[in-house]
C-alpha positions in Angstrom: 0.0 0.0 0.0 3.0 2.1 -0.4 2.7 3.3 3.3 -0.6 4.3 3.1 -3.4 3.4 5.7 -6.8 4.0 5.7 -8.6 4.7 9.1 -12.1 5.3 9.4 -12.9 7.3 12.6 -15.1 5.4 15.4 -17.8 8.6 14.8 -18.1 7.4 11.2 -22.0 7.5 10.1 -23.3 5.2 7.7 -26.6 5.7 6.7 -29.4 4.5 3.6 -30.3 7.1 1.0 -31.3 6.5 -2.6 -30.1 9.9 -3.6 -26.9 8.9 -3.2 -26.5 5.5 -4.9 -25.6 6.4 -8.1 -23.0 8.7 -6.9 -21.1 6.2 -4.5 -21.2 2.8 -5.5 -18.0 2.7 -5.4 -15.3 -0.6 -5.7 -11.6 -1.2 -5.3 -10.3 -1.7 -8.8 -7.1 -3.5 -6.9 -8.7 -6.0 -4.8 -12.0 -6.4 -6.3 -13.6 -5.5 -3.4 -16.9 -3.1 -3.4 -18.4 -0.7 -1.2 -22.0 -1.0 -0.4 -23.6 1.9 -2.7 -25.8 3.0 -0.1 -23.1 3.8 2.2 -21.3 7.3 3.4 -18.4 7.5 5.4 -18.2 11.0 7.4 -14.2 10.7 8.6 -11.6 9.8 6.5 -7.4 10.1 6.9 -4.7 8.7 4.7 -1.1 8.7 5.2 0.3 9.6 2.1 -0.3 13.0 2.9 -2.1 13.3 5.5 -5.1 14.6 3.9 -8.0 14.6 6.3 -12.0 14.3 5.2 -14.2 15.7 8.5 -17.6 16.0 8.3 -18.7 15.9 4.9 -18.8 12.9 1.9 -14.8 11.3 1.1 -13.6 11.6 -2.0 -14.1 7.7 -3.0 -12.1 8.2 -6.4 -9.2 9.6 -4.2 -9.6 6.6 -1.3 -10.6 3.6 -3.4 -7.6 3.2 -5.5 -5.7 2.0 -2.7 -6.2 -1.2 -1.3 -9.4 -1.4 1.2 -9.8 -4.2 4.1 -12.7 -5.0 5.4 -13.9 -2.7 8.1 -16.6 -4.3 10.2 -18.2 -1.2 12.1 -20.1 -0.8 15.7 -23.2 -0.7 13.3 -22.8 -4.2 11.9 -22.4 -2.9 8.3 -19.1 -4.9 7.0 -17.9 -1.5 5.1 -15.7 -3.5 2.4 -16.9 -6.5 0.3 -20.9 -5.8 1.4 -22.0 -5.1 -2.2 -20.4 -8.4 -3.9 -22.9 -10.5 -2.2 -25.6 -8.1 -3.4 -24.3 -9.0 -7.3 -24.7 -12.7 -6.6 -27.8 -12.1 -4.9 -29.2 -9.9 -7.7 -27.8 -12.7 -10.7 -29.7 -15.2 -8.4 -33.4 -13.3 -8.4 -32.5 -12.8 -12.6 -32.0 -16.6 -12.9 -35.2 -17.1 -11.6 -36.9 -14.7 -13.8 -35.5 -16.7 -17.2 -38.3 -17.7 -19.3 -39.3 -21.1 -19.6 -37.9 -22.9 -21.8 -35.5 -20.2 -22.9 -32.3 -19.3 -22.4 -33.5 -15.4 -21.9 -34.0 -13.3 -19.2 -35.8 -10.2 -20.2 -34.5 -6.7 -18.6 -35.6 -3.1 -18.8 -36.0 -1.4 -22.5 -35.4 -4.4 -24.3 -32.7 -5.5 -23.1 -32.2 -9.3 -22.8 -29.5 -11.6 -21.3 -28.0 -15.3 -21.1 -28.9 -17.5 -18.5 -25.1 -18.9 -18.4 -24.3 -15.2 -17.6 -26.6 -14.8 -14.9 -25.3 -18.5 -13.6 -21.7 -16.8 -13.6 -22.4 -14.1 -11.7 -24.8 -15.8 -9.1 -21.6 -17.7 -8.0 -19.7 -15.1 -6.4 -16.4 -14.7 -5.6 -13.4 -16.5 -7.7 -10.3 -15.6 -6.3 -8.4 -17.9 -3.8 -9.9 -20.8 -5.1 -13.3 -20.3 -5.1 -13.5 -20.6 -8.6 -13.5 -24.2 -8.4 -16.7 -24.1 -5.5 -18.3 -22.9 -9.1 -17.0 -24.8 -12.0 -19.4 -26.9 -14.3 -16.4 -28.7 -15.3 -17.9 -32.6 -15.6 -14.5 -33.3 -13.9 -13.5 -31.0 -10.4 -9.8 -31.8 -11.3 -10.1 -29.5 -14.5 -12.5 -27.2 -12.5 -9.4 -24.4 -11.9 -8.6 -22.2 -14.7 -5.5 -20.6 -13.6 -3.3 -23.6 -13.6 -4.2 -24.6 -17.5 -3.8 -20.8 -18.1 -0.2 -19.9 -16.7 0.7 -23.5 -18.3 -0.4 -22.5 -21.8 1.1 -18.9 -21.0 4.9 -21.1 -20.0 4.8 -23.0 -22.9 4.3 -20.4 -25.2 6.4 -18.1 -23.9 9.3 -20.4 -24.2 9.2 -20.5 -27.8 8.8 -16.9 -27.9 5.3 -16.4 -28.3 3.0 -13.7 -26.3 0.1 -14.9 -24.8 -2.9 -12.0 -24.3 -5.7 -13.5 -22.6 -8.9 -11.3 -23.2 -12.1 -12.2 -21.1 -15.3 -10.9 -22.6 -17.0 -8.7 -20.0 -20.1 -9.9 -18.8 -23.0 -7.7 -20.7 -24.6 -6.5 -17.1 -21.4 -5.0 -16.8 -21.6 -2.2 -18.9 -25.7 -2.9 -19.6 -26.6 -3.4 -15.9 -30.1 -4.9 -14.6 -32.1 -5.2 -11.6 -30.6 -2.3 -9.3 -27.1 -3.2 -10.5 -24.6 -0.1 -11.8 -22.0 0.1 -14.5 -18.7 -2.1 -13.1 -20.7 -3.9 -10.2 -20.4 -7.2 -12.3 -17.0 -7.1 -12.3 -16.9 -7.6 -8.8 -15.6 -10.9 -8.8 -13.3 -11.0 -11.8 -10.9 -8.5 -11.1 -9.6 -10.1 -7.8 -9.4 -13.2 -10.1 -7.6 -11.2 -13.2 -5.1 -10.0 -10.7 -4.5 -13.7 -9.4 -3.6 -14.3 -13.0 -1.2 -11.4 -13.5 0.7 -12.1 -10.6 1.7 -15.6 -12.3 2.5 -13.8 -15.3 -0.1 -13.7 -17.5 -1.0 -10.4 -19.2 -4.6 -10.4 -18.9 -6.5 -7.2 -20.9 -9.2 -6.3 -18.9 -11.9 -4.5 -21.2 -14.6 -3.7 -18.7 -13.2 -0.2 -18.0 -13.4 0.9 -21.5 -16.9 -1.1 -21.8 -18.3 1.2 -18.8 -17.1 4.7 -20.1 -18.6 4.1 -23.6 -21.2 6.6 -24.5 -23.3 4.2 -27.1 -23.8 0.6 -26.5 -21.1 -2.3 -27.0 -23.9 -5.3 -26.4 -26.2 -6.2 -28.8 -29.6 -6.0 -26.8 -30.9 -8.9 -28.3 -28.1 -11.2 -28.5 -25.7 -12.3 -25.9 -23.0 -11.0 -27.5 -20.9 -7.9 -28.1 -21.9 -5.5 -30.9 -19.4 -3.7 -33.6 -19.1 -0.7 -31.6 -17.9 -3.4 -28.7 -15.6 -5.1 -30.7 -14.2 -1.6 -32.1 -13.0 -0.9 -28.8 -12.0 -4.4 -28.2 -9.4 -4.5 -31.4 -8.3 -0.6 -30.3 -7.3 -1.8 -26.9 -5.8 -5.0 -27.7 -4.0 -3.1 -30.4 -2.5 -0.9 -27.7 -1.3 -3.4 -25.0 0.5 -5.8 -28.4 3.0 -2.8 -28.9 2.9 -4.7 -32.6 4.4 -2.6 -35.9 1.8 -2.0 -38.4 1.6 -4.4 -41.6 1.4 -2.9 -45.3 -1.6 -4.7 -46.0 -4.3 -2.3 -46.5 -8.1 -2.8 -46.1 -11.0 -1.4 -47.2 -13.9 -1.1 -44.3 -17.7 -0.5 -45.5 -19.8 0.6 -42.9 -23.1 -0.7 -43.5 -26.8 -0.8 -41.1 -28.4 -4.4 -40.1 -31.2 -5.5 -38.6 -30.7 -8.8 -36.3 -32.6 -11.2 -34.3 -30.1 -12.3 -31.8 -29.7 -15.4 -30.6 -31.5 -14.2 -27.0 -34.6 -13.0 -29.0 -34.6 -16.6 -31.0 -34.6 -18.5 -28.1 -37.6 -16.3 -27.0 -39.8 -16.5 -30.7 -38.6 -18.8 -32.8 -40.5 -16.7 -35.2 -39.2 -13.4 -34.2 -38.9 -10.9 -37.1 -35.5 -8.3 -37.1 -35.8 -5.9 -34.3 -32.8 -4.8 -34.0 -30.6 -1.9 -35.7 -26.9 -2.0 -35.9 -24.1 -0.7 -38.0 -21.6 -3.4 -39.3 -17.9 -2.7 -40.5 -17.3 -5.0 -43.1 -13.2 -5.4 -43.6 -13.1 -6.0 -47.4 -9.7 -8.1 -48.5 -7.8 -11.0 -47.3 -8.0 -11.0 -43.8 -6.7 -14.6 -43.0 -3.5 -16.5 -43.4 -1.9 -19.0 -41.6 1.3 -17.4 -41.6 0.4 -14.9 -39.7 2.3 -13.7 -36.6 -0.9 -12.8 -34.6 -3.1 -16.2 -33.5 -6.7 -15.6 -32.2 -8.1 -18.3 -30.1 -11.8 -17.7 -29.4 -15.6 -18.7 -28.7 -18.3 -17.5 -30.3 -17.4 -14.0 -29.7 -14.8 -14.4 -32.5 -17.2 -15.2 -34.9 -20.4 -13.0 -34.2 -20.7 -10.8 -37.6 -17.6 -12.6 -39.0 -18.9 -16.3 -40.0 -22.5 -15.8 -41.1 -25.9 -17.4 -40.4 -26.9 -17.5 -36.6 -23.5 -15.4 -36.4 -25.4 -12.8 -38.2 -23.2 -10.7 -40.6 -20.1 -11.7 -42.3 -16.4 -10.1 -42.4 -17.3 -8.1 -40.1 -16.1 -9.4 -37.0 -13.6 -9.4 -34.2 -10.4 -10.6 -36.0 -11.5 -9.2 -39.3 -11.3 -5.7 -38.0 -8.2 -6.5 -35.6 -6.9 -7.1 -39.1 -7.6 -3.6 -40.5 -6.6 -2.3 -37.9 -3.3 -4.1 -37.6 -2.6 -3.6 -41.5 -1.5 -7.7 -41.9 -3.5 -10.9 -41.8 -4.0 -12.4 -39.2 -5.1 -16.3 -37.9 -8.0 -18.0 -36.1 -8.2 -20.5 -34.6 -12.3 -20.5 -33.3 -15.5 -22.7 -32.2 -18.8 -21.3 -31.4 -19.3 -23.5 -27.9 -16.5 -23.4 -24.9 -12.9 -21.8 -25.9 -11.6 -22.9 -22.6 -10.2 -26.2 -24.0 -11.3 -26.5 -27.6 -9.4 -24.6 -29.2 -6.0 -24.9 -27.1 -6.2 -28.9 -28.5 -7.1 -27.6 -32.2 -3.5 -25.7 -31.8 -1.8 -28.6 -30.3 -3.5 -30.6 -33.5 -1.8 -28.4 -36.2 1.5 -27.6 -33.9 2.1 -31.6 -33.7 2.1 -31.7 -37.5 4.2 -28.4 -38.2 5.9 -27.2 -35.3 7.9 -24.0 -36.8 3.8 -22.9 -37.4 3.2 -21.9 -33.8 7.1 -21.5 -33.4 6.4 -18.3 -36.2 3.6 -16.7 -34.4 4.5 -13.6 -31.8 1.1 -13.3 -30.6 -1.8 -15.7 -29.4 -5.3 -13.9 -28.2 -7.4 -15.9 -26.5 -10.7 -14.5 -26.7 -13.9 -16.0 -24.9 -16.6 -14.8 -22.8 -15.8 -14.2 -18.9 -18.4 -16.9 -17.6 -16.6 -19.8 -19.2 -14.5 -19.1 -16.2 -17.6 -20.8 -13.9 -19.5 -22.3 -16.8 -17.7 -23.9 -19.0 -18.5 -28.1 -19.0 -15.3 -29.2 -20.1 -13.7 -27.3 -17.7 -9.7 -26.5 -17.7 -7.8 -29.3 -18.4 -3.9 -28.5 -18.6 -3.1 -29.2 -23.0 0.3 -29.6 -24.5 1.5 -27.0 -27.1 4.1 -29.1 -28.6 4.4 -32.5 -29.6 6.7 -34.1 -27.1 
């Protein structure tokens, strides 16, 4: 903490008041831990200079970016980590609103989401373990991701490749339902991202850039991102690769849809498009196996990129990581789990041609946050390299 403490004075006054919830629910970006958003500390001091907060609201930006402990006060209130059981709590009540039948729960203005999301986040916490409390893995010894992660991360870093590991935000996150605010679902992944990170593996966390978005990066109808989500994806990920551009130009035609999403389907079977969005479609050759970037995914690499119940084609994830990029790149993708899949589909084509992945500098893996908790075939660890 860098010599900084956090005391909170034995006069602090906690108190309920809806007027304040959207301007305090407030969470610790470091430890994962949140702050009950109906909740005001009166008396604040931190050493690191000494600043002192009497008798008014704290600054929680200033105070929150350090790390927090659980405070239990005279009041019973537990001050840090009281709003990540609400999030579970409020995943749970959604589950039980899913229709029928369906695999839909339906929000406010439209909005729809994924049962398997909901499952994820009704599960709780991650870190220290707790993942595996969680798992749908048919087998508990593949229930924990981390050790199949940093393994695939070791192996490919000894033949020089980068691993980038990039979750999927859950859609509540940055579309929130049922009393929930923007970042509250990322409650329990960021202690778990960080659990990751300090075994080495560079994990790019979108959800931040998700949150501060002023126009929508979910479909509404569909479980998955939109093009405006996956535009910020490929900028990001761009960013953290630190890769020269190619020569390769491409031509991008932006174009408008309508969908029906694979949320709306499972609801009407018969449902006519609803929905409006505005597709880039990457015209060229955006695919060759000799490229130095490798994108593992799930579905998410595929949504507006493959066609049919994907929806739109070239128009997806890795196409536009391409344009933006300037060079080809690979992909390596299946529309169920990516926890498992697709790390045996590279083993597959590395045990036939081993200079292939030997001649790749980067490998994105790319799937939805929940396989984390949901995924069946859980986390089995899966050689890169023929031995």
């Amino acid at each position: 903490m860098s010599g900084r403490m956090l005391h909170v004075c034995a006069s602090a006054t906690l108190f309920r008041s809806n007027s304040v919830r959207g301007r305090i629910s407030s969470r610790n970006t470091e430890t994962g831990t949140a702050v009950n958003s109906t909740m005001i500390i009166y008396c604040f001091k931190i050493h690191a200079g000494e600043k002192l907060f009497q008798n008014k609201t704290a600054n929680f930006n200033e105070v929150f970016h350090m790390k927090l402990i659980p405070v239990v006060l005279a009041s019973g209130w537990l001050m840090a980590g009281a709003f990540a059981g609400e999030v579970s709590e409020i995943a749970e009540k959604a589950l039980k609103q899913v229709q029928p039948g369906t695999i839909t729960m339906k929000g406010e203005d439209g909005w729809l989401y994924s049962r398997n999301e909901l499952s994820h986040l009704a599960a709780g916490a991650l870190a220290g373990g707790k993942v595996t409390e969680h798992s749908k893995s048919a087998k508990k010894n593949n229930a924990d991701p981390i050790p199949a992660i940093v393994d695939f991360n070791n192996q490919l870093k000894k033949i020089g490749v980068k691993l980038i590991l990039v979750p999927v935000p859950p859609k509540a996150d940055a579309a929130p339902f049922g009393g929930l605010k923007k970042g509250d679902a990322m409650v329990y992944l960021k202690p778990f991202y960080k659990e990751l990170r300090e075994k080495g593996v560079e994990v790019l966390d979108l959800s931040s850039i998700f949150e501060k978005s002023e126009v929508p990066v979910y479909c509404k109808q569909d479980a998955h991102w939109n093009p405006e989500g996956i535009k910020l994806a490929v900028a990001e990920l761009v960013k953290s690769m630190k890769l020269g551009k190619g020569d390769q130009k491409f031509e991008i035609e932006n174009q408008k849809i309508s969908i029906v999403g694979d949320l709306m389907r499972s609801l009407d079977k018969n449902a006519k498009p609803g929905e409006e969005i505005t597709i880039h479609t990457v015209k060229g050759n955006v695919f060759s196996q000799s490229s130095p970037v490798l994108v593992l995914g799930d579905s998410h690499t595929l949504i507006f990129s493959s066609g049919g119940d994907m929806l739109a084609v070239n128009s997806g994830f890795c196409e536009n990581l391409a344009a933006v990029l300037s060079m080809p790149v690979e992909r390596i993708a299946v529309k169920g789990s990516a926890a498992s899949a697709v790390r045996v589909n590279l083993y597959r084509k590395a045990a036939k041609n081993a200079a292939w992945i030997k001649g790749k500098k980067f490998v994105i893996w790319c799937f939805s946050a929940r396989e984390f908790t949901e995924s069946s075939s859980g986390w089995p660890k899966v050689p890169v390299l023929k031995k």
